[in-house]
MARBA-3410 file (N, C-alpha, C, O; in Angstrom, 1 decimal):
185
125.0,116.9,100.3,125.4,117.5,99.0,125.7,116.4,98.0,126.1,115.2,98.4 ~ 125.5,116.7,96.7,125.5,115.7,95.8,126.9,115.2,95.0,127.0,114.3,94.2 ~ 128.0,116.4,95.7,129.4,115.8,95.6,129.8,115.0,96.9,130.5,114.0,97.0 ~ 129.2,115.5,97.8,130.0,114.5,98.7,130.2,113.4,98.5,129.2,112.8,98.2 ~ 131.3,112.4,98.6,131.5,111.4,98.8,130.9,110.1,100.0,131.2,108.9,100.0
130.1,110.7,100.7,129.5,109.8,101.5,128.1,110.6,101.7,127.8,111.3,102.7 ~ 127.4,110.5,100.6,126.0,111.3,100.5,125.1,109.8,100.7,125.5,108.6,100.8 ~ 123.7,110.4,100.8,122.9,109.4,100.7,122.7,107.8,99.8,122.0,106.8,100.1 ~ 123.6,108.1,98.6,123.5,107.4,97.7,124.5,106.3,98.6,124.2,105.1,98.5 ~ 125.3,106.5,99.3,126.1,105.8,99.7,125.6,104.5,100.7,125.8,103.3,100.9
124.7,105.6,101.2,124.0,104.7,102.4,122.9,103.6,101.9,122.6,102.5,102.2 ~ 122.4,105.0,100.2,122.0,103.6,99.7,122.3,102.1,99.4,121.7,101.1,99.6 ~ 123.3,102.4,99.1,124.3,101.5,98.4,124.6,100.4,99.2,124.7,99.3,98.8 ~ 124.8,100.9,100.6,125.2,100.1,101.7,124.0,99.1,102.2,124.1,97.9,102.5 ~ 122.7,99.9,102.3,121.9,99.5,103.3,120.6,98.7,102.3,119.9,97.8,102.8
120.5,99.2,101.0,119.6,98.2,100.0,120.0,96.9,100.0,119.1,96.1,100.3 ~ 121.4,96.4,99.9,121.3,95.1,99.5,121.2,93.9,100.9,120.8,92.8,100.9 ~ 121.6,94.8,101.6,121.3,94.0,103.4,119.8,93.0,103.4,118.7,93.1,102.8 ~ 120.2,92.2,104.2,118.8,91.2,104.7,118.4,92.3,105.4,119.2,93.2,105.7 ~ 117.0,92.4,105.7,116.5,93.3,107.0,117.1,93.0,108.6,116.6,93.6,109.5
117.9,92.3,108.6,117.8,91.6,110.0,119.1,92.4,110.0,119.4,93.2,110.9 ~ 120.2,92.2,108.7,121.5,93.1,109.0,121.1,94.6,109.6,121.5,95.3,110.6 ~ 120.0,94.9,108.3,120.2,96.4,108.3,119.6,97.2,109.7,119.8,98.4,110.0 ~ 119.0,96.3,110.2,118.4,96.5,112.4,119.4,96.8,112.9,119.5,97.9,113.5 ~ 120.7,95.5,112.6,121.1,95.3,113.0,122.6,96.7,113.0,123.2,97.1,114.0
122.8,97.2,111.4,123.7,98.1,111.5,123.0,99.3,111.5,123.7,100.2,112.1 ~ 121.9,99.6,111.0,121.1,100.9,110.8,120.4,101.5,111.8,120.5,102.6,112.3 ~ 119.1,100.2,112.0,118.1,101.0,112.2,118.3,101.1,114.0,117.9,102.2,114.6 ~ 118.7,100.3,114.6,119.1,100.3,115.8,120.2,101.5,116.1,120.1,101.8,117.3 ~ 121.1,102.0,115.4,121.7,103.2,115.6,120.9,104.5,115.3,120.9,105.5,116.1
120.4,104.5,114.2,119.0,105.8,114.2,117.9,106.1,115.5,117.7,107.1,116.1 ~ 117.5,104.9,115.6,116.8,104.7,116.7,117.1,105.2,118.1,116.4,105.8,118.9 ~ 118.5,104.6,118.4,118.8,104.5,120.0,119.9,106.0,120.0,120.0,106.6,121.1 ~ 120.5,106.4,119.1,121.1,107.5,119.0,120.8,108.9,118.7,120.3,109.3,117.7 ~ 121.3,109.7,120.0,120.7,110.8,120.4,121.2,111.6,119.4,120.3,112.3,119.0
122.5,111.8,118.8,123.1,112.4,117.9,122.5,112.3,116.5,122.0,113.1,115.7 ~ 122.7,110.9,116.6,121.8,110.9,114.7,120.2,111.2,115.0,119.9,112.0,114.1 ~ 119.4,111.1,115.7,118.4,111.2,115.9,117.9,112.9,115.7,116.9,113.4,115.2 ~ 119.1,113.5,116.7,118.8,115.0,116.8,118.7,115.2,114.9,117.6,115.6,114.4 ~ 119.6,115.0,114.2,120.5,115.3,113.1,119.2,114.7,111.9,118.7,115.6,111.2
119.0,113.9,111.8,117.3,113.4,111.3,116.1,113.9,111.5,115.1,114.0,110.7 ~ 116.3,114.2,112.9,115.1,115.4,113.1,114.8,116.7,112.3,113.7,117.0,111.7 ~ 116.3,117.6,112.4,115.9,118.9,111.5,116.3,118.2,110.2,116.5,119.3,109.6 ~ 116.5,117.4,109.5,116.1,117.6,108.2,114.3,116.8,108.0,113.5,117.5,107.2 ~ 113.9,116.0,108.4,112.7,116.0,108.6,112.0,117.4,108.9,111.2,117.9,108.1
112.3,118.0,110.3,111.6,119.5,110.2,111.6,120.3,109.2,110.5,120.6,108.7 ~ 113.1,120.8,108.5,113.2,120.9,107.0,112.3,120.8,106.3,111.5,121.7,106.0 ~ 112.4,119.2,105.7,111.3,118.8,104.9,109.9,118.8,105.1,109.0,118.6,104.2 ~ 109.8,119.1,106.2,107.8,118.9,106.7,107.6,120.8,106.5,106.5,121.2,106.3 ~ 108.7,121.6,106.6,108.0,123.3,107.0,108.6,123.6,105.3,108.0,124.5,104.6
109.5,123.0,104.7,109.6,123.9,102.9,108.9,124.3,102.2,107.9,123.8,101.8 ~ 109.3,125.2,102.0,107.9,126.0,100.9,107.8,124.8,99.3,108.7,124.0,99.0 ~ 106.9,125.1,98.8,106.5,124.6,97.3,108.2,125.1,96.0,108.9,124.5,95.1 ~ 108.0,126.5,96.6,108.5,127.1,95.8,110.4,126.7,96.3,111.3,127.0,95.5 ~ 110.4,126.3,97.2,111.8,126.3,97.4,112.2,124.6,96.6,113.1,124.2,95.9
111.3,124.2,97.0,111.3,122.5,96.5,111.7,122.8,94.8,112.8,122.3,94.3 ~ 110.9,123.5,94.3,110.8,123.3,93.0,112.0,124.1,92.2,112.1,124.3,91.0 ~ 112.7,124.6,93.3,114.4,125.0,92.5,115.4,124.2,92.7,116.5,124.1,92.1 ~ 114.9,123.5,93.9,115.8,122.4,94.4,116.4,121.5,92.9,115.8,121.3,91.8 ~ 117.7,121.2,93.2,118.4,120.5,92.1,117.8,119.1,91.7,118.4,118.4,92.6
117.3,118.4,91.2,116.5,116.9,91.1,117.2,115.9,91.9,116.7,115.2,92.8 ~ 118.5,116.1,91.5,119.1,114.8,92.4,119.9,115.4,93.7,120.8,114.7,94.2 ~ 119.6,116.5,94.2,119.6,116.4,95.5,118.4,116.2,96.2,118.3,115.3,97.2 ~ 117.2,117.2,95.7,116.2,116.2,96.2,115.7,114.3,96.2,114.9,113.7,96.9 ~ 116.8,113.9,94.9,116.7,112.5,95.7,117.1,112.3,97.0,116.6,111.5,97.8
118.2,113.0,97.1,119.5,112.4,98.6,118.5,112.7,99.6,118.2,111.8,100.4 ~ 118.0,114.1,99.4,117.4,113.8,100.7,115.9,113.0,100.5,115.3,112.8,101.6 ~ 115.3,112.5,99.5,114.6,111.7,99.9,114.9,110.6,100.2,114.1,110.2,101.0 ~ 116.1,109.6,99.7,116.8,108.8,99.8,117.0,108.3,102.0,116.8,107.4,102.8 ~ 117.5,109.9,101.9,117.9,109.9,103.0,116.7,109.8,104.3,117.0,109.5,105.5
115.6,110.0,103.8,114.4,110.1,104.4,113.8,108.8,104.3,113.1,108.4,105.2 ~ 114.1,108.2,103.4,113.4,106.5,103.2,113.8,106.0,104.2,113.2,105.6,105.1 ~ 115.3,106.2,104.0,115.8,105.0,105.3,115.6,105.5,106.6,115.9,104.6,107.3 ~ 115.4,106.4,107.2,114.9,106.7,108.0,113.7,106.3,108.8,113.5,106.5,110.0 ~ 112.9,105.5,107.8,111.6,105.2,108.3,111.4,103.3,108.6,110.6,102.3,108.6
112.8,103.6,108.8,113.2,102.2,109.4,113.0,102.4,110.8,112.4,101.5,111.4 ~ 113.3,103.3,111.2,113.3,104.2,112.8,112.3,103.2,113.5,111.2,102.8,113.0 ~ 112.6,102.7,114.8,111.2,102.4,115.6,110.5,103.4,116.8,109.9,103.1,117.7 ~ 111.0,105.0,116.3,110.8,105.8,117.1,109.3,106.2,116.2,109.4,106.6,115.0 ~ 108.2,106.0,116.7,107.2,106.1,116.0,107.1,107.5,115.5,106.8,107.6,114.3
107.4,108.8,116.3,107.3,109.8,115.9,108.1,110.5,114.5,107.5,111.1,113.6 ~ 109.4,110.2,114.5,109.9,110.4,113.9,109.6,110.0,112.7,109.7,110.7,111.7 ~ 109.3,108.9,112.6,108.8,108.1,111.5,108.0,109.1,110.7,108.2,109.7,109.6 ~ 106.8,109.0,111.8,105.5,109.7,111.4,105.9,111.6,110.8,105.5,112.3,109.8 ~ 106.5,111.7,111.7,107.4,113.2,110.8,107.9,113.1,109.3,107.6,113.8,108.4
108.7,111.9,109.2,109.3,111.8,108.2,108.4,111.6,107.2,108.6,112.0,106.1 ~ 107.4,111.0,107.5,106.1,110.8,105.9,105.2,111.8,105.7,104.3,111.9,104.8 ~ 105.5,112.9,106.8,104.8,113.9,106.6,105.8,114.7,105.1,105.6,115.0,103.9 ~ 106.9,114.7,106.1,108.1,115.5,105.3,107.9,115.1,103.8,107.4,115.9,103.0 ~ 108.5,113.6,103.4,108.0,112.8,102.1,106.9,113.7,101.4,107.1,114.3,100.3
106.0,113.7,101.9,104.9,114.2,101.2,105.0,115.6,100.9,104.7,116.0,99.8 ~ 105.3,116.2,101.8,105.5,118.0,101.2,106.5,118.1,100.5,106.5,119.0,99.8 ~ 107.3,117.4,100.5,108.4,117.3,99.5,108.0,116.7,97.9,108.5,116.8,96.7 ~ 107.4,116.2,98.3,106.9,115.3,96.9,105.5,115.8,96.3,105.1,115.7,95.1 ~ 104.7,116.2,97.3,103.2,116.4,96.3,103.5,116.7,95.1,102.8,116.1,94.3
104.4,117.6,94.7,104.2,118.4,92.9,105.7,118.1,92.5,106.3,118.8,91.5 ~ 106.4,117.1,93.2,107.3,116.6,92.0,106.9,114.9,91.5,107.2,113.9,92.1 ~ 106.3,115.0,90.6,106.1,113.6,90.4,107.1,112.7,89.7,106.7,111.6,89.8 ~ 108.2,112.7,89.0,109.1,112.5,89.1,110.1,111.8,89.6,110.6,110.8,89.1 ~ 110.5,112.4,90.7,110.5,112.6,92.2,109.9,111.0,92.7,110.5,110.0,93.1
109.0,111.1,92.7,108.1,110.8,93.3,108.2,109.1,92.9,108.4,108.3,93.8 ~ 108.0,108.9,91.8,107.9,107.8,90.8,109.7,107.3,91.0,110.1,106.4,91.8 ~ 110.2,107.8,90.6,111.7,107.5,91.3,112.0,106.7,92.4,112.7,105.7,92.5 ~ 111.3,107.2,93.4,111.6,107.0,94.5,110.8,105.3,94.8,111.2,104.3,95.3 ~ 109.2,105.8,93.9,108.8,104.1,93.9,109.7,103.3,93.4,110.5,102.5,94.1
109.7,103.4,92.5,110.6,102.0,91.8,111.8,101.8,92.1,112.5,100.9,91.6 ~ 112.2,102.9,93.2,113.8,102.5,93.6,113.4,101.6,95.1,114.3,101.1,95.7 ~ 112.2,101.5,95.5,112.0,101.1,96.9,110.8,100.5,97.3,110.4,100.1,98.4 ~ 110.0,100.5,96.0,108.7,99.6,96.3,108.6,97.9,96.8,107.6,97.2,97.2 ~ 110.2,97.6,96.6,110.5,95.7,96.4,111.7,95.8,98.1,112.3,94.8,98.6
111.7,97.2,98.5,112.9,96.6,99.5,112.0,95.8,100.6,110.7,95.8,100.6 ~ 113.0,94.8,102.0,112.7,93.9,102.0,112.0,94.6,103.4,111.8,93.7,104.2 ~ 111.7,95.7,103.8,111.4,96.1,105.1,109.9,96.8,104.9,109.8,97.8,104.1 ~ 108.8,96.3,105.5,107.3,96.4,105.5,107.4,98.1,105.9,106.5,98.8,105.4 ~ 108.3,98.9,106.8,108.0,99.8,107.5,108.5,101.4,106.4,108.3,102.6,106.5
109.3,100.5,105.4,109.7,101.2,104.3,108.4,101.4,103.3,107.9,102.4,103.0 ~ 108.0,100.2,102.8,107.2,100.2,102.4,105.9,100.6,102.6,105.5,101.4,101.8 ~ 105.4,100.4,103.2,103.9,101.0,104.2,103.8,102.2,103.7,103.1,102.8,102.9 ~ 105.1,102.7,104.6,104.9,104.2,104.2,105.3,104.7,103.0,104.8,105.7,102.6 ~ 106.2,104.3,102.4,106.7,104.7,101.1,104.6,105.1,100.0,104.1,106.0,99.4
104.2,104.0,100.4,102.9,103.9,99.4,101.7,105.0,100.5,100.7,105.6,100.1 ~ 102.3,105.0,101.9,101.4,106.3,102.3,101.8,107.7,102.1,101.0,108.6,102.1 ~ 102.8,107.8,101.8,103.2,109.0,101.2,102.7,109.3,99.4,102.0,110.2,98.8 ~ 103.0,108.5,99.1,102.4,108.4,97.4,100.7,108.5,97.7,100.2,109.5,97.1 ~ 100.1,108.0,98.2,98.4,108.3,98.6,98.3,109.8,99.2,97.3,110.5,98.9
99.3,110.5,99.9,99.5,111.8,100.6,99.4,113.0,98.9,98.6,113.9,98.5 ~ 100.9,112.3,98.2,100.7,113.5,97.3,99.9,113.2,96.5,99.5,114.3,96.0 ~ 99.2,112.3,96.0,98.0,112.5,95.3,97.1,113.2,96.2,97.3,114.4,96.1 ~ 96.5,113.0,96.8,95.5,113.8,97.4,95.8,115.4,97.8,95.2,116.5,97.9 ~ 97.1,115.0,97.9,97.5,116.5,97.9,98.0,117.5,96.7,98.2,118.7,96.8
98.1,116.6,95.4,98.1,117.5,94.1,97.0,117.7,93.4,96.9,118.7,92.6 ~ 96.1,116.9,93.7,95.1,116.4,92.6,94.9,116.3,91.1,93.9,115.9,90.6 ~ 96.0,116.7,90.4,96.4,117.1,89.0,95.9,115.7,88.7,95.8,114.8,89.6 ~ 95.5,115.3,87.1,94.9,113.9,86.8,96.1,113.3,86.5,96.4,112.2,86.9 ~ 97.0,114.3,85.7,98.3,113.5,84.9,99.2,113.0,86.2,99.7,111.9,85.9
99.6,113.4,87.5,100.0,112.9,88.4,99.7,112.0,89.0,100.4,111.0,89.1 ~ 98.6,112.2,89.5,97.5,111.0,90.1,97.7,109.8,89.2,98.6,109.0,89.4 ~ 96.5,109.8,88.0,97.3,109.0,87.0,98.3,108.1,86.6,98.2,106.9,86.3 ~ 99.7,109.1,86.7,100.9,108.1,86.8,101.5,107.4,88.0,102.1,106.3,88.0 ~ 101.3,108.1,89.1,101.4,107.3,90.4,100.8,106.1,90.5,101.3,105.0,90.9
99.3,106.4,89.8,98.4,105.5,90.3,98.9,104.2,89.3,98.8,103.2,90.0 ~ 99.4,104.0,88.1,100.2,103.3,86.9,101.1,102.6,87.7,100.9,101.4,88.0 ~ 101.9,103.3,88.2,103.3,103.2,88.8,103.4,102.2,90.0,104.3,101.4,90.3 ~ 101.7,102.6,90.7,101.3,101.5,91.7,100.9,100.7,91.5,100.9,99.9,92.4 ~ 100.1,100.0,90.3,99.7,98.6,90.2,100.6,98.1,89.7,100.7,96.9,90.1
101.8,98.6,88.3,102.7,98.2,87.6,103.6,97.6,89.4,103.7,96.4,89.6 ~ 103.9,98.4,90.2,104.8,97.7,91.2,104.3,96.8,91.8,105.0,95.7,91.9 ~ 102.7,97.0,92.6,102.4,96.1,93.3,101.1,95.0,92.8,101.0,93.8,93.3 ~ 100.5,95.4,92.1,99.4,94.1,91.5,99.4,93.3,90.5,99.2,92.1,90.6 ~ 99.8,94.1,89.3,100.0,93.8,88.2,100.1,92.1,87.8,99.4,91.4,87.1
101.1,91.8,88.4,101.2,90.1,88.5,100.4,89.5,89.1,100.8,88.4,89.2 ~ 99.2,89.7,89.8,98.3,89.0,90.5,98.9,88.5,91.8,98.8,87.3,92.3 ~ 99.6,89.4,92.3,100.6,88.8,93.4,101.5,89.7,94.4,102.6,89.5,94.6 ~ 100.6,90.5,94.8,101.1,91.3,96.1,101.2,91.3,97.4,100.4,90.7,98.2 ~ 102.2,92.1,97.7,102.2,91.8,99.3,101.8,91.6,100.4,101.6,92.6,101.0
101.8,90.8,100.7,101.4,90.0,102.1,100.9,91.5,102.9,99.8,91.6,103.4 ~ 101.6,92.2,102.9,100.8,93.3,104.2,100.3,94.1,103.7,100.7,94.8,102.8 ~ 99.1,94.2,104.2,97.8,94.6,103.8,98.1,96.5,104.3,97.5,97.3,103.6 ~ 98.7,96.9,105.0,98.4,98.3,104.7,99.4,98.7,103.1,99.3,99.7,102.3 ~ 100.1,97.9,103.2,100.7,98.2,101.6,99.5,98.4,100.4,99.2,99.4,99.7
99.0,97.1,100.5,98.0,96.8,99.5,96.2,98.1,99.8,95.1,98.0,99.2 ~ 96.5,98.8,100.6,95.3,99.0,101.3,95.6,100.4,100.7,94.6,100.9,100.2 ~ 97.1,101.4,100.7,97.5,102.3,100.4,97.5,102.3,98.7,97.1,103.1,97.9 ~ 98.3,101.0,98.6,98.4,101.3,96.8,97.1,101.1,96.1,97.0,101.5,94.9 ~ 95.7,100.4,97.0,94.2,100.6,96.3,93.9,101.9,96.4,93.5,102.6,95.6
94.2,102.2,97.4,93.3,104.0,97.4,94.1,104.7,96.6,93.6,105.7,96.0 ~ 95.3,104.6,96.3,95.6,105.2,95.3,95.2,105.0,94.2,95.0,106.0,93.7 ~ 94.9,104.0,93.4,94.2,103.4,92.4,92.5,103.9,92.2,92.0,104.5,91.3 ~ 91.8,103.3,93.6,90.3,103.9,93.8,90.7,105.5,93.4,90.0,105.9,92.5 ~ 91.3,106.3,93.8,91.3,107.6,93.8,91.9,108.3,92.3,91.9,109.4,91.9
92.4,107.4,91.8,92.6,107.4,90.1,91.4,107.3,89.2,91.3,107.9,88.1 ~ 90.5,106.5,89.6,89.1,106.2,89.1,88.5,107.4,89.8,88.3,108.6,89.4 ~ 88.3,107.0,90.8,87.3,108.6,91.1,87.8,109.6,90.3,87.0,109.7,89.3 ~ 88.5,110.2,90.3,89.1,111.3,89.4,89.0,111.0,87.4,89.3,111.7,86.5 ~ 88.6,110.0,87.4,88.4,109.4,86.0,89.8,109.5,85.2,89.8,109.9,84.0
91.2,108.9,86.0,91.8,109.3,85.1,92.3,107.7,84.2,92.0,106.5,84.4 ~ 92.9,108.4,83.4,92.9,107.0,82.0,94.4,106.6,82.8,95.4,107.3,83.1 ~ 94.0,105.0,83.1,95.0,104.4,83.6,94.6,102.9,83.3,93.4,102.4,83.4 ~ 95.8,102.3,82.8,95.4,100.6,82.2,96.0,99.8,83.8,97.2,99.7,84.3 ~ 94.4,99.1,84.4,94.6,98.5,85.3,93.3,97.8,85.1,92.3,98.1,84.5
93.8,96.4,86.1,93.0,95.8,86.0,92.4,94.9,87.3,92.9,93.9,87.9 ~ 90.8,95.7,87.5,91.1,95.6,89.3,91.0,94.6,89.7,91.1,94.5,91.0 ~ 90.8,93.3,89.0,90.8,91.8,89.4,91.9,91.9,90.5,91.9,91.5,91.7 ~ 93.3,92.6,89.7,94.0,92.0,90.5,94.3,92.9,91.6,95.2,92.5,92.3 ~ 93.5,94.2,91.9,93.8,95.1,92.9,92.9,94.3,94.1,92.8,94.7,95.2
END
């Protein structure tokens, strides 16, 4: 809930500015190995992966951040499945809020964990292909070179860069008007 006092934002708060080695160390290793949080991550992942369109889009904006928020850090998890649930979830949740969507990039495109990342940019490749609208696609596709190319200088792991091109290629296919420049894709 978006009064609570120890909502997602908090966790934000807590677990963004961590080295990755802390956040193993306080987070992802307790998500992981814990049967309790694990169950408890589960149904909202289930949640998130079975919502209707229509329930999404009454949803309040910023609680749909919390629980996306809450779903990012999640995919710290070394429980593969869960993981892989959770980017499903991401994506049904996000196809048709772009918003949403764009938010969530630039709040998490630079954090310091590859597994956040990865999937953060396969979920954004998910709801494009899953909205197809030009004006979304489009701005995703903006959103991803402005984060990751733009400076001639992106990230070292290649499914990052491999996700934020197909989203790019898939902006061109669709012919949408986006200022990019694929030297540096």
């Amino acid at each position: 809930h978006k009064e609570w006092p120890l909502n997602a934002n908090v966790l934000d708060e807590v677990l963004k500015p961590l080295r990755m080695v802390e956040r193993d160390a306080l987070w992802t290793t307790y998500i992981s190995g814990n049967a309790i949080a694990n169950d408890y991550l589960m149904e909202l992942v289930e949640w998130g992966h079975s919502v209707s369109d229509d329930v999404v889009a009454h949803l309040d904006k910023d609680m749909l951040i919390l629980i996306c928020r809450q779903l990012i850090w999640t995919l710290t998890t070394t429980n593969l499945a869960l993981r892989d649930k959770t980017t499903h979830a991401l994506v049904n949740l996000l196809r048709n809020q772009q918003n949403c969507l764009l938010q969530c990039i630039n709040d998490y495109y630079n954090v310091d964990d590859d597994y956040i990342v990865e999937r953060l940019f396969a979920v954004a490749f998910g709801c494009c292909t899953g909205n197809q609208s030009k004006e979304y696609v489009a701005s995703v596709a903006q959103t991803t070179y402005n984060c990751l190319f733009k400076d001639g200088e992106p990230r070292e792991n290649i499914l990052v860069r491999d996700y934020g091109k197909c989203i790019i290629d898939y902006a061109l296919y669709l012919d949408c008007q986006v200022d990019i420049d694929m030297k540096n894709v």
